[in-house]
N, C-alpha and C positions, 0 to 999 in steps of 0.2 A: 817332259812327257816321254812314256816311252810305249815310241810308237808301234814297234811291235806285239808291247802286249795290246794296246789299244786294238790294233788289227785280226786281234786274234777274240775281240767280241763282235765281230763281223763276218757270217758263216757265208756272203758273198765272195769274200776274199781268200776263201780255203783254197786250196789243189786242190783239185779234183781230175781223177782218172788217169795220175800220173802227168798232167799237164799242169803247166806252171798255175799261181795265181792270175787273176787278171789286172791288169793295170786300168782302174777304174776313173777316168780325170772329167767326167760328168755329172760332177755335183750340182752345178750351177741347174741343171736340170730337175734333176733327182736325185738325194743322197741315198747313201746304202741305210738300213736299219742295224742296231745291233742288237745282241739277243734281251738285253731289259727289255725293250719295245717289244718284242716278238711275248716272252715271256709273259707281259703285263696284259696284250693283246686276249692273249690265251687262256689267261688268267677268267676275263669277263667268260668266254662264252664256255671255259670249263668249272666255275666254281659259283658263281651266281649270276646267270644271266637272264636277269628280269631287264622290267621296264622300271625306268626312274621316274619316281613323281606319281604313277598311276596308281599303285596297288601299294600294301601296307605289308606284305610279307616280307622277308628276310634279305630273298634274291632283290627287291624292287629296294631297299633300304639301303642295302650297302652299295650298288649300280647308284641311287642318287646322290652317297654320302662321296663316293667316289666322283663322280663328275661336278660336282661344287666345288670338292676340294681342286679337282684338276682350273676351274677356273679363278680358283685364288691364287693358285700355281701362279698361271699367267700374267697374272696381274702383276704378281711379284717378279716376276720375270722380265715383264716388258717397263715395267716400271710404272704400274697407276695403282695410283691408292684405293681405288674404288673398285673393288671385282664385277659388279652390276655395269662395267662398263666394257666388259670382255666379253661379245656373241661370238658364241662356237658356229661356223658356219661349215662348209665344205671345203674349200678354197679362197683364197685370195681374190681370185676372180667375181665371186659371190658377194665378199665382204666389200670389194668398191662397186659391185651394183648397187650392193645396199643401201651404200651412201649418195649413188648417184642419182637412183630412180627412186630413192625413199626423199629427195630431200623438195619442195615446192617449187617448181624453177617457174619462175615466167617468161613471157614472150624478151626478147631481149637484155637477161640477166648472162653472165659470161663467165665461161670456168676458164682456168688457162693451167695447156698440159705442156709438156716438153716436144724436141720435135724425134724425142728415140725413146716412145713410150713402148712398154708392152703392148700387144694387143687387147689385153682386158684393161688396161687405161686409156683405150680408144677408140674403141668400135661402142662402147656404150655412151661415149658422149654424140660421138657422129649420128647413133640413132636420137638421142636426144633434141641434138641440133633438127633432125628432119623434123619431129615427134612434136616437139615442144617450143621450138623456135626462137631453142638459145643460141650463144653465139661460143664457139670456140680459138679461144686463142692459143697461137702456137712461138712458147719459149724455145728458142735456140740457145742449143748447147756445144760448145765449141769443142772442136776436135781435140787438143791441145791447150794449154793455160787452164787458169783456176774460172769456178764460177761465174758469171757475168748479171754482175749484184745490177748495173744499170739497168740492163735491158731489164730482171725482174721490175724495177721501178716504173720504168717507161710502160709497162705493162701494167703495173697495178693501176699506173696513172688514170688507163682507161676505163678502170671499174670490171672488177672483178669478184664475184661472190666467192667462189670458192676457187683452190690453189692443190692442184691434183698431179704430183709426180711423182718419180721412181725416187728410190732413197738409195740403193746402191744400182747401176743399170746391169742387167744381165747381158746387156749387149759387151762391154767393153770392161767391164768391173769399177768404174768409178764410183766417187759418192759424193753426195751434194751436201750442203752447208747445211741440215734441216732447222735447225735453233735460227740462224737467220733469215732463213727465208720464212719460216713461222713468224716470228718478230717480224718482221717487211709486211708479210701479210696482214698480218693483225694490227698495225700501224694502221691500215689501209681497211680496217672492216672488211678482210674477206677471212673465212675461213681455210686450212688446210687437209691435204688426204695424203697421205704419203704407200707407196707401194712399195711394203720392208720386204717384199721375199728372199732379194740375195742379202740384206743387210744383217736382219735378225739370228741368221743362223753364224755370224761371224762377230759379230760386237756385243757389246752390256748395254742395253737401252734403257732411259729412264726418261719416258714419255710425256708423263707430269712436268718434270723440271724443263725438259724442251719447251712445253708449253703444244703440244701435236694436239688436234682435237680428234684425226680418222687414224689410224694404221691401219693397215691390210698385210698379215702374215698368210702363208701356207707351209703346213706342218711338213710337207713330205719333201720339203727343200733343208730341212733340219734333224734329220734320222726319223723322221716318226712316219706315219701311214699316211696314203693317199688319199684324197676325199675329204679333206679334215684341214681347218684353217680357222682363223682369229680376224674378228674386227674388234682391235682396242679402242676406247672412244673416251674420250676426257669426261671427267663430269656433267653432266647434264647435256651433253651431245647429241647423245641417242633422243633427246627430248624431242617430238615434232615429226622425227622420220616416218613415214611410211612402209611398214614390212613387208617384204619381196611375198610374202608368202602367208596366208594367215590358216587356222584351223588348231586342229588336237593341238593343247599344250599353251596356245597365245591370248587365251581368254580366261578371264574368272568368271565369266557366268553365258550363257547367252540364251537368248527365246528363238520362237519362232519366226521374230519379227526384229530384232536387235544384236547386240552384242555390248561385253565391254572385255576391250584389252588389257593385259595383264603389263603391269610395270616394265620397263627395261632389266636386264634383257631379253627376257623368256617371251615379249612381244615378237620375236625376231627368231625363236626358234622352233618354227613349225612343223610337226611330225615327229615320230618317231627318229629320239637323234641316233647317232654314229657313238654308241656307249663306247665300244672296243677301240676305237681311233683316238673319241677322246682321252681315254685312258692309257692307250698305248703315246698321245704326246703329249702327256704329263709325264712317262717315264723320259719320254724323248728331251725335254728341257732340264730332267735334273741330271741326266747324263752329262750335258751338254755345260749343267753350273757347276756340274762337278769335276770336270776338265778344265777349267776354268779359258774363257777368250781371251788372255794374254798367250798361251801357249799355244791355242788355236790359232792366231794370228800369226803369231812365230813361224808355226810349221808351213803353213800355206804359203806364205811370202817366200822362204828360203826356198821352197822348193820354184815359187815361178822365179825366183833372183836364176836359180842354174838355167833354165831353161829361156826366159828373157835374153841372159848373158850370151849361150851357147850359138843365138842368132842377132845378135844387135847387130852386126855387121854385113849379114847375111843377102846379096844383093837382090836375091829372088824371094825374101820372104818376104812381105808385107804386113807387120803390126797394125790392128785397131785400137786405136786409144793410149794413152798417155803413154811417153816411152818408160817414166820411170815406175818398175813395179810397186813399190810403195803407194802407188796409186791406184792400183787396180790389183792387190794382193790376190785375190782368188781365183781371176780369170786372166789367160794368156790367149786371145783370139787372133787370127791371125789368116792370109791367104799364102798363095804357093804359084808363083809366077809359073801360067804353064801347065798348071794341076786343077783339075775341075777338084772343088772342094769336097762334092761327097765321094770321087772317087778318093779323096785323100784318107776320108773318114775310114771306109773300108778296106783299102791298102794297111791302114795301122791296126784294124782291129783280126782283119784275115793275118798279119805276117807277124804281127807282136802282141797280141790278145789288147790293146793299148784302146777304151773306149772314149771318144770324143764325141763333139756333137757338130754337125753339119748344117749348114742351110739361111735362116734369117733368121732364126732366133726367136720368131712371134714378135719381131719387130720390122715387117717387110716394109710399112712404111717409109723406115728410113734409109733403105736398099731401092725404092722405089725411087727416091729422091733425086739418088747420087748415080742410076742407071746400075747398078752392082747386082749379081747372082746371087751372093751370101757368105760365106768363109767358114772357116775353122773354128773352134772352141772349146781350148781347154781349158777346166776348170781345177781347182785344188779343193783339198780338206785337210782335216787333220788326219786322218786316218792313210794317206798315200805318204811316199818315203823317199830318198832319194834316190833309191831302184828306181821308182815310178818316172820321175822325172828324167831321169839319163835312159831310161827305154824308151820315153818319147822322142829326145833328141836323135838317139840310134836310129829308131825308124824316118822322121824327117828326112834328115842327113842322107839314106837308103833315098829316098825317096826323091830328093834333088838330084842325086848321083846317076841313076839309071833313069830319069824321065827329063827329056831337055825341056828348056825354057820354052814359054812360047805368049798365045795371050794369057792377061790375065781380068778371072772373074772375083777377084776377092774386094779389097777394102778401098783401094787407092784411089781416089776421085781421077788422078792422072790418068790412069790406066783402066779406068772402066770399060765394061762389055754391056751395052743395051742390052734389055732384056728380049728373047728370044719371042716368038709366039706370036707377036705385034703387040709385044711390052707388055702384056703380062706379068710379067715379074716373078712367074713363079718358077721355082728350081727343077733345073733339068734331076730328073732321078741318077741313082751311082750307076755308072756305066753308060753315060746317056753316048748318043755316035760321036759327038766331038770328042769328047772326054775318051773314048774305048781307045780311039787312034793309039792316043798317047799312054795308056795304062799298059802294066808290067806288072806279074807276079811279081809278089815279096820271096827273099832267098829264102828256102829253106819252108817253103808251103809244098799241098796236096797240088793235084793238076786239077781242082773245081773249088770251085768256090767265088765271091763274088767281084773279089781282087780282079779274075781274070775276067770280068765279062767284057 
């Protein structure tokens, strides 16, 4: 692959104003878009921008011929034979409500999530649990070593309807066995939910042959626009659910007094869709099959191999998650013995334009757990190079050298820092008073900015 031109369909990553590119390594967040996407975008609301499905003219035809095709896309994409089994939703967060509050729970039926879920695989069952008076079980997942196939057993032992995890964690970049733990579960009559957002934009998935009954994608984890995400659902899955949301578009008929709902999946897509989203992540996937994820793979890992290497011995950094990168390819998370985390974040992006992500991750529960502030997090793509990578280390390095040691609030159950407030847990802001003490402009900045607060 060659990355430069790659980079040069990505108008976030231009010069501008005589100042360098930026060093973008918060994929795992947000990816950048490249101009297909932008183009395709552009496409709807300048060339035919009706409504699909409603009207019979030209703009409303080509708007519906376009968004069916973009969910055959998907299907082809994530790997189900069935495109009626692909709901365009918003997000990823929408697509596991969907399955959580669409599905019948009774008083003592039990989901079991992991114990370093995102937020949106957790707070909709903790409501449920209040709500409906299920019961929530929680898989631990080990710092260190492979999967922990017992404990899933000892778990299914106790009855388990459904089986609702991360499929790669954006906390730390691992990934879990999902073909086994599908198989485990289905052994066991429970079904599965998997939360693909960092997975999907980095591997070939073929969902069928796994045997997955839910995925949860979000498109703007994968070049494509915000607001915009995939519930893939096995054959007859969607059967029974209850739709987050009903009106225009989820009925074939209805009175005064009635209704009937329209087949899967258009039960599940109420209102006026997101035509230009969906259309802009249909370009976004054939980008993406057209780079193919052997090379995507390649480049991301080589790059966190330099920068993994550059600190493995490092006595003040601290790594989360498995030492060897092959295990966590796209994300390099990390604390800074000494260094409040969001001041780290802003020290790199004020002194080497170098964008990372600071804090819990939308996973405070398990920073909650372990007494921890939050850390570091960066992430790769295919589109970063090994500029990218050797400017992180530059700034780290910078960053050790002129700020001494002291506590730390990052990863290490050792060296944890209780959470401030009276445990709260929630993150001091970049330049909080402890953190100012120890903060130093980056060489070679203005005298303002947020490095120096």
């Amino acid at each position: 692959m060659n990355v430069d031109r790659v980079r040069a369909d990505f108008p976030a990553l231009e010069e501008r104003d005589d100042r360098p590119a930026p060093v973008y390594l918060d994929s795992a967040c947000m990816s950048l878009v490249p101009r297909p996407v932008l183009d395709a975008m552009e496409g709807y609301y300048r060339d035919y921008p009706g409504c699909g499905g409603r009207s019979l003219h030209r703009f409303a035809e080509e708007v519906g011929r376009r968004f069916e095709g973009a969910r055959g896309a998907f299907a082809r994409f994530l790997g189900r034979s069935d495109p009626n089994g692909v709901v365009f939703v918003r997000g990823a967060t929408e697509a596991l409500n969907l399955v959580a509050q669409g599905l019948d729970w009774h008083r003592g039926e039990r989901v079991l999530i992991s114990d370093r879920e995102h937020n949106s695989n957790l707070i909709v069952w903790q409501r449920l649990a209040a709500e409906r008076g299920i019961g929530v079980e929680i898989l631990p997942v080990p710092d260190e070593g492979g999967f922990d196939a017992e404990a899933l057993e000892r778990a299914l032992a106790r009855g388990i309807r459904l089986v609702s995890l991360f499929h790669t964690s954006n906390l730390d970049g691992r990934t879990l066995p999902i073909r086994e733990i599908t198989e485990r579960a289905h052994d066991r009559g429970a079904r599965v939910l998997f939360d693909g957002c960092q997975a999907a934009p980095h591997e070939r998935l073929e969902l069928d042959r796994l045997g997955v009954d839910y995925y949860a994608i979000s498109v703007h984890k994968m070049l494509g626009p915000t607001g915009t995400g995939v519930l893939a659902a096995a054959p007859g899955a969607l059967d029974g659910l209850r739709p987050l949301l009903v009106g225009g578009e989820t009925v074939e008929r209805s009175t005064l007094t009635d209704h009937v709902l329209r087949d899967p999946p258009h039960r599940f897509e109420a209102g006026l869709q997101n035509y230009a989203g969906v259309i802009g992540a249909h370009a976004a996937i054939d980008y993406l099959s057209h780079l193919g994820f052997d090379e995507i793979q390649r480049q991301q890992l080589a790059l966190n191999r330099i920068v993994s290497d550059a600190f493995e011995d490092a006595p003040r950094v601290r790594r989360l998650g498995p030492r060897d990168p092959r295990e966590r390819p796209s994300i390099f998370a990390f604390s800074l013995e000494g260094i409040d985390a969001h001041d780290a974040a802003v020290f790199l992006d004020e002194g080497y334009r170098v964008m990372v992500r600071s804090g819990m991750h939308c996973v405070h529960s398990w920073y909650a757990e372990r007494g921890l502030e939050g850390n570091v997090r960066a992430s790769f793509y295919f589109y970063n190079d090994r500029r990218d990578a050797a400017t992180l280390v530059t700034g780290l390095r910078e960053m050790l050298d002129r700020i001494h040691g002291g506590p730390v609030s990052g990863t290490s159950g050792a060296t944890a820092v209780r959470p401030s407030r009276g445990g709260s847990g929630r993150p001091r802001a970049a330049g909080s008073t402890r953190a100012a003490a120890r903060s130093v402009r980056p060489r070679g900045t203005a005298g303002r900015g947020r490095a120096g607060s």
